[in-house]
C-alpha positions in Angstrom: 88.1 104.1 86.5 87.0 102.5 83.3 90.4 99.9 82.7 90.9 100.1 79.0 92.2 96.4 78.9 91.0 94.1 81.8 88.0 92.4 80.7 85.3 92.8 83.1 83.6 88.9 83.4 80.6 90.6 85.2 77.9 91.6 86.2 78.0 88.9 89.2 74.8 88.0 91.0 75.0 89.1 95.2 74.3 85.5 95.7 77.8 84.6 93.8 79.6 87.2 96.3 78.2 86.3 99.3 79.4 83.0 98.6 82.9 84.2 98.1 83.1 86.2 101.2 81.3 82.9 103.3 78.4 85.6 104.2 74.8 84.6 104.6 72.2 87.4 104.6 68.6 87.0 104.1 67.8 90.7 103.9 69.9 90.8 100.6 68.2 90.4 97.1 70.3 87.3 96.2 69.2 87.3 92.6 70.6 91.3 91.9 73.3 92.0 89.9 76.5 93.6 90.5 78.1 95.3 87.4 82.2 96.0 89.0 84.0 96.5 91.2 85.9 100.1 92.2 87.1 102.3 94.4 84.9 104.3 96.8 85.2 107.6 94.1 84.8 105.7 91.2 82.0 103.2 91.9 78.8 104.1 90.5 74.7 102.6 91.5 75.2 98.5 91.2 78.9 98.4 91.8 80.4 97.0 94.8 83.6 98.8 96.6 86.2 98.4 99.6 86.0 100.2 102.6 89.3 99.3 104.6 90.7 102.3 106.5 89.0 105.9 108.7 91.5 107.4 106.6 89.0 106.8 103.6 85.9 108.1 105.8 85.5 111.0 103.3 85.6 109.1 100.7 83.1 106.5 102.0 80.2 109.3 102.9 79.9 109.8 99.4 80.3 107.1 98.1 77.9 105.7 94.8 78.5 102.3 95.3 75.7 100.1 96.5 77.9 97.8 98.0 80.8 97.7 100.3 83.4 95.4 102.1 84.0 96.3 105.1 84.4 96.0 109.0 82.1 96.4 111.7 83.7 98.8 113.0 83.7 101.5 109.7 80.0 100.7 108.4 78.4 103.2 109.5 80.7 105.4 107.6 78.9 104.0 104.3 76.2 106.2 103.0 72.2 104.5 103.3 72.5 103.7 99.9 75.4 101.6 100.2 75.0 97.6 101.7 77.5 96.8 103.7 79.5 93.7 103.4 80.8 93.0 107.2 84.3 90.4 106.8 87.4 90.1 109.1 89.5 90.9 106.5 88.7 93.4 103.5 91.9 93.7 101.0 91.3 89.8 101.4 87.9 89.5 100.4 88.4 92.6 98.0 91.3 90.4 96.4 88.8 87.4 96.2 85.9 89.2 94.6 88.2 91.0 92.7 89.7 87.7 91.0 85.7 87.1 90.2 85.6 90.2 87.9 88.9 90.3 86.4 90.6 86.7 86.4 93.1 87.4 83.9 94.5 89.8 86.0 96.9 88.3 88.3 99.1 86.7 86.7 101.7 88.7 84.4 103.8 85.9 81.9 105.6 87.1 79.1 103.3 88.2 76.2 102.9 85.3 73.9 101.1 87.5 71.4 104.5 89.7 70.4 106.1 89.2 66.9 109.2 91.1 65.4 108.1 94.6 64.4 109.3 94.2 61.2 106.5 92.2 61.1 104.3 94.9 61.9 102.6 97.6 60.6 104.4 99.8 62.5 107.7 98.6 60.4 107.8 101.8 58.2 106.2 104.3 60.8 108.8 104.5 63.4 112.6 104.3 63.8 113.7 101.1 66.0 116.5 98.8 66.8 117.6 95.3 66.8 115.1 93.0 67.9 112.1 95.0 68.8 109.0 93.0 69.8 105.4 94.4 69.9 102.3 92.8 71.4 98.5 92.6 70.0 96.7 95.7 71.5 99.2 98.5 70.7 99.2 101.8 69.2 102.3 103.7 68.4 102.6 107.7 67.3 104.2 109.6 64.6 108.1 109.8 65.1 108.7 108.0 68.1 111.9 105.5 68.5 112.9 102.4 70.6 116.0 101.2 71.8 117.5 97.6 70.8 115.9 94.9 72.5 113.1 96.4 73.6 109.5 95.2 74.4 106.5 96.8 74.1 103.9 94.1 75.2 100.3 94.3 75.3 98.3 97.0 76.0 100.3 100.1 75.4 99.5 103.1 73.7 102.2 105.3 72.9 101.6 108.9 71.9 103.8 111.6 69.5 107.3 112.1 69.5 108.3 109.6 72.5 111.5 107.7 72.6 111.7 104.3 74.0 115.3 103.0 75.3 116.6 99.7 74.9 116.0 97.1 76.9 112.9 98.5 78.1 109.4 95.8 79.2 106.1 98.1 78.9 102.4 96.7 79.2 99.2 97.8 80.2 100.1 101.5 79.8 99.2 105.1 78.5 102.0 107.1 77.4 101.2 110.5 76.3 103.0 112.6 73.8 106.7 113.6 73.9 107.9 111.3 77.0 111.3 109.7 77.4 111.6 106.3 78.4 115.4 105.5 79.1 116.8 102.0 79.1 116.4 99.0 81.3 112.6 100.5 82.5 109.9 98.1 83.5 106.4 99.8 83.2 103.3 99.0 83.8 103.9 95.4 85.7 101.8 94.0 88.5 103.1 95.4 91.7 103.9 94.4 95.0 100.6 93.3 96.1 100.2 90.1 98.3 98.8 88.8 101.2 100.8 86.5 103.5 99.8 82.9 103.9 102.3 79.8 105.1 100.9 77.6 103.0 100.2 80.1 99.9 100.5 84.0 99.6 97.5 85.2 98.1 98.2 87.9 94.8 96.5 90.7 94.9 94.8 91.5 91.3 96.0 94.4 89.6 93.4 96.0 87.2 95.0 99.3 87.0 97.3 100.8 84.5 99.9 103.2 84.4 99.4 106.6 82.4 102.5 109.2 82.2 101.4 112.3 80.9 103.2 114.8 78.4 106.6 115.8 78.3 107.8 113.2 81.2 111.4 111.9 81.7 111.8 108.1 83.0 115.6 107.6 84.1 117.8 104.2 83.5 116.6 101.1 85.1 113.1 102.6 87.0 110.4 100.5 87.5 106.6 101.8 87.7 104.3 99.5 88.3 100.6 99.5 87.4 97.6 100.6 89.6 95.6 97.8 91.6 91.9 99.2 92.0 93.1 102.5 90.2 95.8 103.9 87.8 99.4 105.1 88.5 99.6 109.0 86.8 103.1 110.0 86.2 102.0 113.9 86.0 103.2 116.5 83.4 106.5 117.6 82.8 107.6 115.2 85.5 111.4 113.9 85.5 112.2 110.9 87.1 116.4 110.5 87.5 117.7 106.1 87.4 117.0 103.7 89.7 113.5 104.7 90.8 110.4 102.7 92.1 107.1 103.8 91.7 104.7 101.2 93.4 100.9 100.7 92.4 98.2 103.2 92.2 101.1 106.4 93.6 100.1 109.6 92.0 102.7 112.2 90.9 101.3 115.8 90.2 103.4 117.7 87.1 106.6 119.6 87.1 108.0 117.4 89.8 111.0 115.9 90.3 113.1 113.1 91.2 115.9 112.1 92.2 118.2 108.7 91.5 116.8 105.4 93.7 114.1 106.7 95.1 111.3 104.5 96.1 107.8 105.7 96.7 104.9 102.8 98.2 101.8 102.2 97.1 98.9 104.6 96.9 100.7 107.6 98.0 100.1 110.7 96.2 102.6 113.6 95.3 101.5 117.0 94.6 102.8 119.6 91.9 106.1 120.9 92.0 107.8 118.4 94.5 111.6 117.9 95.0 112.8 114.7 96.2 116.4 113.9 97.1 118.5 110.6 96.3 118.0 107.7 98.0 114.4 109.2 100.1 111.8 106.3 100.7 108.0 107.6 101.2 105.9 105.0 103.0 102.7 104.2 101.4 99.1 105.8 101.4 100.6 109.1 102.3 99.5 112.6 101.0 102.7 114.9 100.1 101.1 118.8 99.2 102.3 120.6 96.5 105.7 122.8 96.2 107.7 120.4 99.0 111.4 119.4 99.1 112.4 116.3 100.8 116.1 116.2 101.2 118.3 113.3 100.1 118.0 110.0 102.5 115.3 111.1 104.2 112.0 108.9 105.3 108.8 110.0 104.7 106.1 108.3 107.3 103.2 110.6 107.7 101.8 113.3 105.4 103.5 116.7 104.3 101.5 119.8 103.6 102.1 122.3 100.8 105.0 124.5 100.8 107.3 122.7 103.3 111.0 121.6 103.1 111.7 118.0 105.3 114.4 116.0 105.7 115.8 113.4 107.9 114.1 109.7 109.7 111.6 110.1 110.1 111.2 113.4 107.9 110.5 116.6 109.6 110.9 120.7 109.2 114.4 121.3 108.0 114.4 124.0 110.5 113.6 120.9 113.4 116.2 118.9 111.9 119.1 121.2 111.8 118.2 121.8 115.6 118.0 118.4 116.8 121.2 117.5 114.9 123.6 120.4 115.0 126.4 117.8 116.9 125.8 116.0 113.8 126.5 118.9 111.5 129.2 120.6 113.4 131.0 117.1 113.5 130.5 116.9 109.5 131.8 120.0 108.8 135.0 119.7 111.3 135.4 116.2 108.9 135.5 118.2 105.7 137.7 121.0 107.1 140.2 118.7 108.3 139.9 116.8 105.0 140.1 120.1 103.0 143.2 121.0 105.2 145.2 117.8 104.0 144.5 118.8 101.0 146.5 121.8 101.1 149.5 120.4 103.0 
């Protein structure tokens, strides 16, 4: 991932990240530069990567990357032609090396570059409200609209034909042509990413961004925050109902959609024509195939492959769930019958 808006400080010499992580290593050439820092798939020859989990071990054979942070129990899952960094604690030391790339990427204050659109040159391009503010760094289509009160801070490029609600925060995004974004959305935000610490929690950097693709809905009041090492991708022709969280780098594949306070955690991905019921939580760094239904309420805690229909805590076959709860069901329905019956008296 090439981020369109972080500033990369680099290259950094090895000897500067060795002394971040508190390594010594005399093997090393000290004096060699390191250009970034990426994910396993997108690091490339002289860039350094994390390596935190077996359940990236696929990922970490091929990697590029001639670098790695990681533990002594994964290295020699790294490719020969990737170093490997041994620490206690990687998505520490990947936050602290990180922060030596991209330092202006922790912290998220309000945008003290916005002015009044009228202001702008966007003043006779596009139809907009009361008290519309725009940042430095943003492009804006043909016939688009926002809502009153709206903010479209730094960072944003905002295709054809989309419509912006009122009240609505957006930074640090790509939004494709004809998208909806309702009212009361915050997009595009640092998300949930910390490390506990009495003293201090540590923020994790977040050098992502968040890209919606064509013809997407984003309900009332949802919140979709931006990647860490990569991007969050709204897919195609995905609706998203009110009340929804999508936490950092989650990938959504197109025509899905999803229904009203619905939270989904970080780097889980969603296949292609997925159905998700109200009120469903999906735990992070899952993978959920393509063409599933999750039923309403349920809780997603391990992956899902394609074609299947779950529902319940923790989520399973809807066939396994009506059989392990048909005292459940039969008391429901006797509820509703008895209801209906009073009704009709």
């Amino acid at each position: 991932m090439d981020n369109p808006f972080f500033v990369n400080k680099g290259p950094v010499k090895v000897s500067e990240i060795l002394n971040i992580l508190n390594l010594k290593n005399k093997d090393l050439n000290i004096d060699q530069s390191i250009n970034d820092i990426k994910d396993l798939y997108n690091a490339k020859s002289n860039d350094i990567s994390f390596f935190h989990s077996k359940k990236y071990k696929d990922l970490a054979i091929k990697t590029k990357a001639s670098f790695c942070i990681t533990t002594e129990g994964l290295k020699n899952d790294l490719p020969k032609n990737c170093i490997p960094l041994i620490v206690d604690n990687v998505l520490i030391s990947t936050s602290k090396v990180t922060t030596k790339f991209y330092p202006d990427s922790i912290n998220d204050n309000f945008d003290e570059t916005v002015e009044n659109i009228n202001q702008t040159l966007f003043k006779d391009k596009i139809k907009y409200g009361i008290n519309v503010l725009v940042g430095s760094n943003v492009k804006i289509g043909e016939n688009c609209f926002i809502g009153h009160n709206s903010i479209i801070e730094k960072n944003v490029i905002i295709g054809n034909n989309c419509t912006i609600g009122s009240n609505t925060i957006i930074r640090n995004s790509l939004i494709q042509d004809n998208v909806k974004i309702l009212d009361n959305c915050v997009i595009g935000k640092h998300g949930f990413g910390f490390f506990p610490n009495t003293k201090n929690n540590l923020r994790y950097p977040h050098i992502g961004t968040v890209i919606i693709e064509e013809n997407c809905e984003i309900g009332c009041g949802s919140t979709i925050d931006r990647g860490s090492m990569s991007n969050t991708v709204i897919g195609k022709n995905t609706y998203l109902d009110n009340q929804i969280h999508i936490a950092h780098n989650v990938k959504i594949g197109k025509n899905s959609i999803i229904a009203g306070q619905v939270g989904i955690a970080g780097s889980s991905i969603i296949g292609e024509n997925v159905r998700i019921g109200g009120q469903a939580g999906i735990s992070g760094h899952l993978k959920i195939g393509n063409n599933v239904e999750i039923g309403g309420g349920s809780g997603v805690v391990r992956d899902i492959p394609d074609n299947s229909k779950v529902m319940g805590y923790p989520a399973k076959n809807i066939r396994e769930f009506l059989r392990d709860n048909k005292w459940y069901i039969k008391r429901l329905l006797l509820t509703l019958m008895q209801k209906f019956l009073k009704m009709w008296r």
